[in-house]
N, C-alpha and C positions, 0 to 999 in steps of 0.2 A: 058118628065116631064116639062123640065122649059123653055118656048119659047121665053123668053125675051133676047135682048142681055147683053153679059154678060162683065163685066168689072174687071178689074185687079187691087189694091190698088199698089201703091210705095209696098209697105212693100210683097205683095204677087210674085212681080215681081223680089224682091233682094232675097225671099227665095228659088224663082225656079232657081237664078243664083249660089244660095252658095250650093244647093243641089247638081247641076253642077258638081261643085268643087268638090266634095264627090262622084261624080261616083254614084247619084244619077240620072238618066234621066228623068226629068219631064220637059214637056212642056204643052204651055197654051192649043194645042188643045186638053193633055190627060184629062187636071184642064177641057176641057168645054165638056168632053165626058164622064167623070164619073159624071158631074152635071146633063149633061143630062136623063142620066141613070144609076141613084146611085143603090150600091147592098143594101143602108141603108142610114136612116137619121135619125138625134138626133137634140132636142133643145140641143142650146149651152148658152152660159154667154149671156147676156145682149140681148135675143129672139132672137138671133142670130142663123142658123142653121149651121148644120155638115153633110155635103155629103162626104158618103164612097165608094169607089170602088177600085178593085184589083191592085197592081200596079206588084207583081210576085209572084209567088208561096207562098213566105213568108210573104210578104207585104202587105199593105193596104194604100191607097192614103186618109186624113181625109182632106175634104176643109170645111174652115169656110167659112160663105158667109152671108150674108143681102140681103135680096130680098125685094124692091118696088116695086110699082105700074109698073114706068118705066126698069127697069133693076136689075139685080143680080150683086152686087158688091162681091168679091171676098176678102176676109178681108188675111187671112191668110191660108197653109196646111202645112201637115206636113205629115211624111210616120209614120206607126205604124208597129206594129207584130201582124199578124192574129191572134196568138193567145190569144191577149189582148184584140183585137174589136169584136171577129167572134166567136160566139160559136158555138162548133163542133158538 
């Protein structure tokens, strides 16, 4: 889907560390492999979009991002509960 290189904000790189911390495992190449091939996308706040993809059984990886011309900036993600993003 999205061929541009993609970049990481401060604020998306402290959230993949403190997820860490929580025994959360995300890293940036999972953030550039469900951009690349999200199972969903949504606008989000301020024309901003929201790439979804699996992160376990239970879970869902939501990445906020900005896309230009040049590159996909990576604003912020966050994990959800499938059953809150995913209708069955």
């Amino acid at each position: 889907m999205l061929n541009k290189p993609i970049k990481f904000s401060e604020h998306s790189k402290i959230i993949i560390d403190i997820l860490g911390k929580h025994d959360v495992s995300i890293n940036e190449k999972l953030v550039e492999e469900i951009l690349r091939a999200p199972s969903k996308i949504e606008m989000g706040y301020k024309n901003r979009k929201i790439a979804q993809g699996g992160l376990d059984y239970r879970h869902v990886l939501r990445i906020v991002y900005e896309e230009n011309v040049n590159e996909i900036l990576v604003i912020t993600l966050y994990p959800g509960r499938k059953t809150r993003y995913e209708k069955n």
